[in-house]
VOGU-3710 file (C-alpha; in Angstrom, 3 decimals, decimal comma):
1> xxxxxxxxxx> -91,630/18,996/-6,353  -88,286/19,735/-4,369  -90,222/18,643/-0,592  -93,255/16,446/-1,673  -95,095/14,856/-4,431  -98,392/13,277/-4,716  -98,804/9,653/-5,793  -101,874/7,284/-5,229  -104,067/10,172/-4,534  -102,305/10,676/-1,201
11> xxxxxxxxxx> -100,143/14,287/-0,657  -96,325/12,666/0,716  -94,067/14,701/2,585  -90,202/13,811/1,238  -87,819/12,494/4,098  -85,322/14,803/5,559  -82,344/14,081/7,624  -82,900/10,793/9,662  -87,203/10,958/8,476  -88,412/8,807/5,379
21> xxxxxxxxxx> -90,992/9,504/3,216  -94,737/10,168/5,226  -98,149/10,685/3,877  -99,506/13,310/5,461  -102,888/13,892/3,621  -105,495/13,325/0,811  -105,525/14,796/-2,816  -109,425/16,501/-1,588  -108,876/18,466/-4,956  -106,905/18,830/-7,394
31> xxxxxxxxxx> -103,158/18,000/-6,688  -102,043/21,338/-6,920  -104,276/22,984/-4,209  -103,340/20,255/-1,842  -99,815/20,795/-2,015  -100,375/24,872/-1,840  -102,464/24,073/1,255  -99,636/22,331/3,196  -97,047/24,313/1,898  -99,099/27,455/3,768
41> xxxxxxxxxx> -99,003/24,882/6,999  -95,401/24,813/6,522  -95,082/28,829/6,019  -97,211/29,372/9,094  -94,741/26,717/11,165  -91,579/28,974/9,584  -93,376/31,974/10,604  -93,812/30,291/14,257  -90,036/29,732/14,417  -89,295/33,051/12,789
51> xxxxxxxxxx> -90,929/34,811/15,906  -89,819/32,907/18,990  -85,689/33,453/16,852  -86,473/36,792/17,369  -87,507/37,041/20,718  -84,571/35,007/21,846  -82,180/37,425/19,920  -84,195/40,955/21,864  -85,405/39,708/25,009  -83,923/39,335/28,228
61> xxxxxxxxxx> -85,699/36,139/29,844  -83,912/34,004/26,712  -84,460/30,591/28,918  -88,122/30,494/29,393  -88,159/30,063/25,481  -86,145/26,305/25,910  -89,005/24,081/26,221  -90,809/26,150/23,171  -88,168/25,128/21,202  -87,340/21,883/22,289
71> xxxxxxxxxx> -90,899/21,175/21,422  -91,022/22,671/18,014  -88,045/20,853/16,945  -89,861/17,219/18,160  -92,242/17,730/16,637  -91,072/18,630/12,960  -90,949/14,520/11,860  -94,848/14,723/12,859  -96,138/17,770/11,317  -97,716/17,675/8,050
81> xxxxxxxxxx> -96,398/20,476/6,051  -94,216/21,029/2,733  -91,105/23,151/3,055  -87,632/22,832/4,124  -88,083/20,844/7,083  -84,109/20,062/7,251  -83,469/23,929/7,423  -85,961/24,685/9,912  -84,200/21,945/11,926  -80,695/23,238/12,019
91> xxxxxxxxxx> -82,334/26,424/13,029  -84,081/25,324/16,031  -80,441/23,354/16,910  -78,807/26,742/16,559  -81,494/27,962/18,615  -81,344/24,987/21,332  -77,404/25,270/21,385  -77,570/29,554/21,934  -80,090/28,937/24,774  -78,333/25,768/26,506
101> xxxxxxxxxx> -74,692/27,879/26,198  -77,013/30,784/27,894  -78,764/28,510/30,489  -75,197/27,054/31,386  -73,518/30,390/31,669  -76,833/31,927/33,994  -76,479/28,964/36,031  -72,814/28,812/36,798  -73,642/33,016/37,398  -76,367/32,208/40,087
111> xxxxxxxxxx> -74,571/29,456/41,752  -72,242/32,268/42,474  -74,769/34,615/43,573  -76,254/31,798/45,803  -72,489/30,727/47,438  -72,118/34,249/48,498  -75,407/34,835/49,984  -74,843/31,486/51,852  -71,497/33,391/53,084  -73,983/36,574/53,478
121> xxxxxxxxxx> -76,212/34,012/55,247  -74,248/32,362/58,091  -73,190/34,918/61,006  -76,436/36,403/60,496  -78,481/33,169/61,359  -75,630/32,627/64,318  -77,177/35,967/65,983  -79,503/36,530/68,299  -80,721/40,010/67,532  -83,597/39,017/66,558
131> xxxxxxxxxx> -85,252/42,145/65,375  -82,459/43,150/63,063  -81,183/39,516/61,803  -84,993/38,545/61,068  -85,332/41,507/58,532  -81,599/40,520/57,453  -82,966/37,029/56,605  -86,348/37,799/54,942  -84,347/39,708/52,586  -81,435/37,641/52,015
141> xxxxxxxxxx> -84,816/34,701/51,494  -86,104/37,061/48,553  -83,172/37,790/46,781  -82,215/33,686/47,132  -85,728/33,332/45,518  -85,299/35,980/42,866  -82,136/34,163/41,609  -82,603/31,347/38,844  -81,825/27,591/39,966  -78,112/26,604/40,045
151> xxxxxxxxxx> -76,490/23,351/37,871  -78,083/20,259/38,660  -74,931/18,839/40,081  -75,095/21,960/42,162  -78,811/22,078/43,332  -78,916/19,544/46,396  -75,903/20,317/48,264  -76,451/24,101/47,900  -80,601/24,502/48,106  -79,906/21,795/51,227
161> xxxxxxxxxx> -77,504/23,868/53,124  -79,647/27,227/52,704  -82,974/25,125/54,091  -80,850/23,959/56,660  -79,698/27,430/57,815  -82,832/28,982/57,188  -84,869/26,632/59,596  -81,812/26,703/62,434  -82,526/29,954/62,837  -86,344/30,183/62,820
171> xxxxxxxxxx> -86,166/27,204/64,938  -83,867/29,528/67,521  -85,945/32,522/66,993  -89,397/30,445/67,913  -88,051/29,086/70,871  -86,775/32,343/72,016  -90,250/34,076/71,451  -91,869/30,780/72,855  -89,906/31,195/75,998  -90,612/35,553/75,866
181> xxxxxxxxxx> -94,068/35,236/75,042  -94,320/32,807/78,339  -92,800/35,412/80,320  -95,214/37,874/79,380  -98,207/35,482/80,256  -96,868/35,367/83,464  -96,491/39,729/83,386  -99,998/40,400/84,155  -99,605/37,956/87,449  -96,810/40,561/88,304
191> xxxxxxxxxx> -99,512/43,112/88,022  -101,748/41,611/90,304  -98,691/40,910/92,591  -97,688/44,404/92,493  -101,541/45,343/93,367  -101,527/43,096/96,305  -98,101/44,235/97,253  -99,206/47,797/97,048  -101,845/47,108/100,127  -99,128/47,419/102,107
201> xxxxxxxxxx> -99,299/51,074/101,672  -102,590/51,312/103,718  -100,653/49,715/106,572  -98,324/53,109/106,928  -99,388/55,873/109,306  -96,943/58,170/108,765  -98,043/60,705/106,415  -94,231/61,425/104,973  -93,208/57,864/105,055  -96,679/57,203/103,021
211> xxxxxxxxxx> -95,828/59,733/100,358  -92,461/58,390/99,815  -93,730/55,132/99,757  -96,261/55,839/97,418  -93,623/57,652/94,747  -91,489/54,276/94,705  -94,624/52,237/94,034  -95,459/54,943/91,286  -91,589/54,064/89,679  -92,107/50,417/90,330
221> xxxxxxxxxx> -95,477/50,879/88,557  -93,541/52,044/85,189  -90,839/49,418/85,498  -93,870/46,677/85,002  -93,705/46,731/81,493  -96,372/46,490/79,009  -99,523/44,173/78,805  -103,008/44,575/77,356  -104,656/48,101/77,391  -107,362/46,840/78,709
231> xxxxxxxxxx> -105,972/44,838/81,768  -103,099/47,651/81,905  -106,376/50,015/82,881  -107,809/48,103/84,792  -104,508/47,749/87,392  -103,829/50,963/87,257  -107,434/51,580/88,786  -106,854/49,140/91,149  -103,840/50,718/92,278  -105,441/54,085/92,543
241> xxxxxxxxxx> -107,717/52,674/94,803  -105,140/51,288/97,351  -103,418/54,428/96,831  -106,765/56,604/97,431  -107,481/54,658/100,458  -103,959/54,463/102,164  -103,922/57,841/102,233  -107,176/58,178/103,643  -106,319/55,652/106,564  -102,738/57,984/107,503
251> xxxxxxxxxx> -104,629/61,011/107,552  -107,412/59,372/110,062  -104,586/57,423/111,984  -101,817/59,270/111,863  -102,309/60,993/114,689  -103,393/57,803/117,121  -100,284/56,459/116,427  -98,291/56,841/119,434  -94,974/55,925/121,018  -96,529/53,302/123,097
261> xxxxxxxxxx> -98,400/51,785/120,177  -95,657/51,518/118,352  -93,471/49,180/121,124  -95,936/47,414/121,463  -96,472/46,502/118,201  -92,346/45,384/117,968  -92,851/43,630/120,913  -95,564/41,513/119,527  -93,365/41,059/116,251  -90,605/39,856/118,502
271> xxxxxxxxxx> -92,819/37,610/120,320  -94,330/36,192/116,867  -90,611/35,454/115,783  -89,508/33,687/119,030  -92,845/31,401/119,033  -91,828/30,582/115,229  -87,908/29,985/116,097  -89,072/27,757/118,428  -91,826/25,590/116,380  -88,953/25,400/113,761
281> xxxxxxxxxx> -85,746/23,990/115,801  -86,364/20,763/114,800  -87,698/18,863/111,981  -90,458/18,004/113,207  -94,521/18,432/112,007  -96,132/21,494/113,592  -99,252/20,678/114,654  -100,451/24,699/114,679  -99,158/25,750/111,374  -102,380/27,113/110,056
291> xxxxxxxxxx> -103,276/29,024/113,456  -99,305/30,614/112,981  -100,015/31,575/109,397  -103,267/33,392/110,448  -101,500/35,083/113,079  -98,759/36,059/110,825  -101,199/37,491/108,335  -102,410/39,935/111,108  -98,663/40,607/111,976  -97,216/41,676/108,336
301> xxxxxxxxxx> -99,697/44,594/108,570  -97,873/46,132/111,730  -95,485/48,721/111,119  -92,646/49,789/112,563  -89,301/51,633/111,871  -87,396/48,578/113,505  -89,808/45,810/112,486  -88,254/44,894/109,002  -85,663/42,730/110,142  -87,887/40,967/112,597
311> xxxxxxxxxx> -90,477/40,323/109,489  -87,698/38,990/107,289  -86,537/36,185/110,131  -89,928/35,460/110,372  -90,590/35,167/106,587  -87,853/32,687/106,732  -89,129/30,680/109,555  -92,589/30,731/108,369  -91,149/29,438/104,490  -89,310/26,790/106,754
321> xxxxxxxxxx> -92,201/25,758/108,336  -94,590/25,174/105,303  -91,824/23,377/103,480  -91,432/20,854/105,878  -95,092/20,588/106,013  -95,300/20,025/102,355  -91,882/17,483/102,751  -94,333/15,372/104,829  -97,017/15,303/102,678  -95,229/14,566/99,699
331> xxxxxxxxxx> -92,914/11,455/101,834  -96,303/10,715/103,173  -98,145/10,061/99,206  -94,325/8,553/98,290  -93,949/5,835/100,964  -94,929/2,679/100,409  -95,224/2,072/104,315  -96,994/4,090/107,288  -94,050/4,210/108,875  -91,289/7,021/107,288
341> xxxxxxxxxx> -88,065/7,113/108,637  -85,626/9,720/108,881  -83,183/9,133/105,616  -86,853/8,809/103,752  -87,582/11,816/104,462  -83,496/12,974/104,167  -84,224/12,012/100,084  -87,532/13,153/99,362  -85,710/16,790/100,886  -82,735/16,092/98,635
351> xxxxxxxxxx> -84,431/15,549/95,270  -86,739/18,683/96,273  -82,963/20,291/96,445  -81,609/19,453/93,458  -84,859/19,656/91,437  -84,717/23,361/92,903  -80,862/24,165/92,220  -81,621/22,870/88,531  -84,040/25,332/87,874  -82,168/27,995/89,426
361> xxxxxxxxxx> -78,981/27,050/87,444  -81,111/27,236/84,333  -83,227/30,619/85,543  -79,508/32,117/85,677  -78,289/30,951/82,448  -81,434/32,011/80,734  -81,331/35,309/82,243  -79,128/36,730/79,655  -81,229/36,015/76,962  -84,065/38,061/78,347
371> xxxxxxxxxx> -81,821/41,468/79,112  -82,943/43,415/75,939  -86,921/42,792/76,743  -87,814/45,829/78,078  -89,770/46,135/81,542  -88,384/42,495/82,539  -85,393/43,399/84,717  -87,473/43,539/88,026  -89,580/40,629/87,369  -86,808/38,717/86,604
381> xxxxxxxxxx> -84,531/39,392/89,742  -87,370/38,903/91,825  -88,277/35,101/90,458  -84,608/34,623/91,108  -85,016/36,270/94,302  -87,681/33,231/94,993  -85,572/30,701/93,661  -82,582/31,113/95,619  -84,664/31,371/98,628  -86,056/27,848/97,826
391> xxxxxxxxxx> -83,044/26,694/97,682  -81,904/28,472/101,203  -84,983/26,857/103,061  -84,240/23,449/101,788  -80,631/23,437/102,440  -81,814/24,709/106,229  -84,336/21,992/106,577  -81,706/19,186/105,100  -79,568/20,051/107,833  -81,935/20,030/110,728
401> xxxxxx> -82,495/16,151/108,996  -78,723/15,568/109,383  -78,663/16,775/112,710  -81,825/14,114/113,771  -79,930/11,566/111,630  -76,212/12,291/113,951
//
């Protein structure tokens, strides 16, 4: 026989190429229905390399057939079957060489495919339009992922550098929304602000005034910005409530107010202001601070025409005054020693100041990033509003210090 014979009672395979001789079975028979048995094992194996040839040569996908092949042609020196072994080799090479030539040339193709959407990939990740870049991204991610893998001596420099700008900008994006979604914690505490705030509208007689008053409220109201439903409801309640009731108090007192009232109610103010002036001259522990504050509680609900400026001063003097209490408290849990001098008390102020300025420097910086979040504008220029006014008070109290210290 041209690919086997049978000697001994044993079925040998002939050797091929770089293969010797190899028993691969008993004579269970006669001799002749033992070789026509693995001569069908053979014509099932051609048939088996007939079919995947011809699904390279039509489909698309040609490299998912590699390993297939690289398999079939292993394992020819181990399969027992009678045929032309040496053929069926040099086709599976042919085969192995067609799909490594196609492998090669779809590599080198997606490395450029991957090069340019690193190109693609760059300014995008470098913006912070977050909306429109994110969407940018997650589609530039699937089409990276639809594309086959690159060369080998490709794959680590260019799969690194796509991970790397990938996770920059998620990184920037996160700590953006961290920094957003901390600000909008915060929002419903500018709803209960803006509740408490809006008490002050049962403190005006004036029916006109109170209208007015009530319509900016209403636009301050919509410049809030957005929060839960639920709690978004429940404000707004609140708010008609203060609103119900300050105009219930103008219509009953409207008419009691009178000219007189309403000098005497400055004059008080005034008096309030020069009593606070005077506590605050010089850095020194007021002994009636809490008796002032309840007094000045009582005070911010008189109103007057000419009584805003006199409030401000003595918003200033009162912030003055509970700063240096808190300056002594804080030198006070600081010192080692029961007795705190002067230039103790002149650093304890000072870090307070810089600690202060820091955060103001960075509140300004950051405000930029915040412009394009809707309803944030007047919460934001009103926390920098408070900050700079921290700052104010404690440069005013470090200089009463210096003064005591000349």
């Amino acid at each position: 026989m041209e690919f086997g014979f049978v000697e001994d009672g044993k079925v040998v395979r002939k050797g091929f190429g770089e293969f010797a001789d190899r028993v691969i079975g008993e004579v269970n028979s006669t001799a002749e229905e033992s070789i026509a048995y693995f001569e069908e094992r053979f014509s099932k194996l051609q048939a088996e390399v007939d079919d995947i040839g011809e699904k390279i040569a039509n489909q698309a996908n040609k490299g998912s057939f590699l390993t297939k092949v690289e398999f079939l042609k292993s394992s020819l020196s181990e399969y027992n079957g009678l045929g032309d072994f040496e053929a069926m080799g040099k086709k599976l090479d042919q085969m192995l060489e067609e799909l490594n030539t196609y492998i090669e040339q779809n590599r080198h193709k997606n490395l450029q495919i991957k090069t340019a959407l690193l190109e693609q990939l760059k300014p995008i990740t470098e913006s912070s339009e977050w909306k429109t870049t994110s969407a940018q991204v997650k589609e530039i991610q699937q089409k990276w992922i639809k594309t086959g893998a690159v060369g080998t001596e490709h794959k680590e420099k260019i799969e690194g550098e796509f991970k790397s700008l990938i996770e920059s900008f998620y990184a920037r994006r996160d700590e953006f929304y961290a920094d957003l979604n901390k600000m909008m914690e915060e929002k419903e505490a500018d709803f209960e602000d803006f509740v408490k705030a809006a008490k002050s509208l049962t403190e005006i007689t004036d029916g006109n005034k109170l209208r007015a008053a009530i319509k900016e409220k209403q636009a301050e109201w919509k410049s809030l910005g957005k929060i839960k439903p639920s709690r978004h409801s429940h404000f707004w309640d609140k708010f008609q409530e203060v609103i119900k009731e300050a105009l219930s108090n103008a219509k009953a007192q409207e008419k009691k107010v009178t000219g007189g009232n309403q000098k005497e109610q400055l004059a008080k103010l005034k008096s309030f202001l020069a009593q606070v002036i005077e506590a605050n001259k010089a850095f020194e522990e007021v002994k009636n601070l809490e008796q002032l504050k309840k007094d000045w509680r009582v005070l911010q609900k008189v109103n007057h025409k000419d009584g805003r400026a006199v409030k401000n001063d003595i918003r200033h003097h009162m912030d003055m005054l509970s700063e240096k209490a808190f300056i002594f408290d804080l030198a006070a849990k600081k010192s080692k020693t029961k007795e705190i001098d002067m230039k103790f008390y002149q650093r304890v102020c000072r870090d307070l100041l810089e600690r202060d300025r820091r955060e103001l420097v960075n509140f300004e910086e950051n405000m930029s990033k915040f412009n394009m979040a809707e309803g944030l504008d007047n919460m934001l220029t009103k926390k920098l509003r408070q900050q700079q006014q921290k700052v104010d008070v404690k440069k005013a109290i470090l200089e009463q210090i210096k003064e005591k210290l000349a």
